[in-house]
C-alpha positions in Angstrom: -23.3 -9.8 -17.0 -22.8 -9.6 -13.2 -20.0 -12.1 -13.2 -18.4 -9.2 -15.8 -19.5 -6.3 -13.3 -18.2 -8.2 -10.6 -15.2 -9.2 -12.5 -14.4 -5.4 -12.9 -14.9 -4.1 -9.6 -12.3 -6.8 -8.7 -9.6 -5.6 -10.7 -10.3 -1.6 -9.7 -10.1 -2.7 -6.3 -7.0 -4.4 -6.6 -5.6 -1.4 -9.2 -7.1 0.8 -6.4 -4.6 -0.8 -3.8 -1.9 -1.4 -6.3 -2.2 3.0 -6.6 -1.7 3.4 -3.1 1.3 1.2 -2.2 2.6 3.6 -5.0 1.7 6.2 -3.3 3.3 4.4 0.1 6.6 3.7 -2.2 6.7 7.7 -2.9 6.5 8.6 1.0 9.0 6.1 1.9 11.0 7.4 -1.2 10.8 10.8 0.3 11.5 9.8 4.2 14.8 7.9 3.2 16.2 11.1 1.4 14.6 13.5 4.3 14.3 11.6 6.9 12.2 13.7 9.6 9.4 13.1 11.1 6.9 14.8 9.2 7.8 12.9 6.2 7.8 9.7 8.3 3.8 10.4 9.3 3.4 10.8 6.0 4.5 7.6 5.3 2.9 6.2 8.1 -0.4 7.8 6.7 -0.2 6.5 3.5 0.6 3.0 4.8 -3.0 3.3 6.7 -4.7 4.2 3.4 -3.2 1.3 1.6 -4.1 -1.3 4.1 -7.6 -0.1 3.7 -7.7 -0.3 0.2 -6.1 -3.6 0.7 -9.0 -4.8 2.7 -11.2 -3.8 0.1 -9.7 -5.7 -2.4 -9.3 -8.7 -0.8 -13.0 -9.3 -0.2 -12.6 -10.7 -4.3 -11.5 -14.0 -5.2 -8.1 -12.3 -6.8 -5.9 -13.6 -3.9 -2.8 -14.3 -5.9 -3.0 -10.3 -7.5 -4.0 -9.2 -3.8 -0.9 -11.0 -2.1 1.7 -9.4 -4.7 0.3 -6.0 -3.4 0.1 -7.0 0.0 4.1 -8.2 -0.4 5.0 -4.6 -1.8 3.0 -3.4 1.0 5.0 -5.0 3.6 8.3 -4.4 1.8 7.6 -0.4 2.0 6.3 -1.1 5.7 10.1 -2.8 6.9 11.7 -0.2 4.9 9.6 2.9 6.7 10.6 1.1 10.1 14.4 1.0 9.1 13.8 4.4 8.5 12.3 5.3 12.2 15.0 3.0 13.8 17.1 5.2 12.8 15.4 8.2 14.0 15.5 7.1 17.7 
């Protein structure tokens, strides 16, 4: 039964992290068609948050599900820096 319970946890963590590099992919969705910089700190915020919940995550032996996020994660991260790049 705790392999199941531990099994679980697993996959909320990694849905958990999953949730927030949507929520990164929104805010970078937002700063590319307004780019200012509030929207960019948003983006920059939500990036935070998702390398946290990434952290979390990776403390279970999903690693292949973990690096899928963690590539979307980057992804959103180059696109956010394109983004400031231009700003400057």
């Amino acid at each position: 039964m705790k392999n199941n319970i531990s099994s679980l946890q697993a996959q909320n963590e990694i849905f958990q992290a999953q949730q927030s590099v949507e929520h990164v992919q929104n805010a970078v969705s937002q700063a590319m068609s307004h780019p200012n910089e509030q929207l960019i700190q948003q983006a920059k915020q939500s990036i935070e948050k998702a390398e946290h919940a990434l952290q979390q995550a990776a403390s279970f032996d999903n690693q292949d599900a973990v690096e899928l996020v963690r590539n979307d994660l980057e992804q959103q991260k180059q696109a956010l820096n394109n983004i400031s790049n231009q700003q400057q």
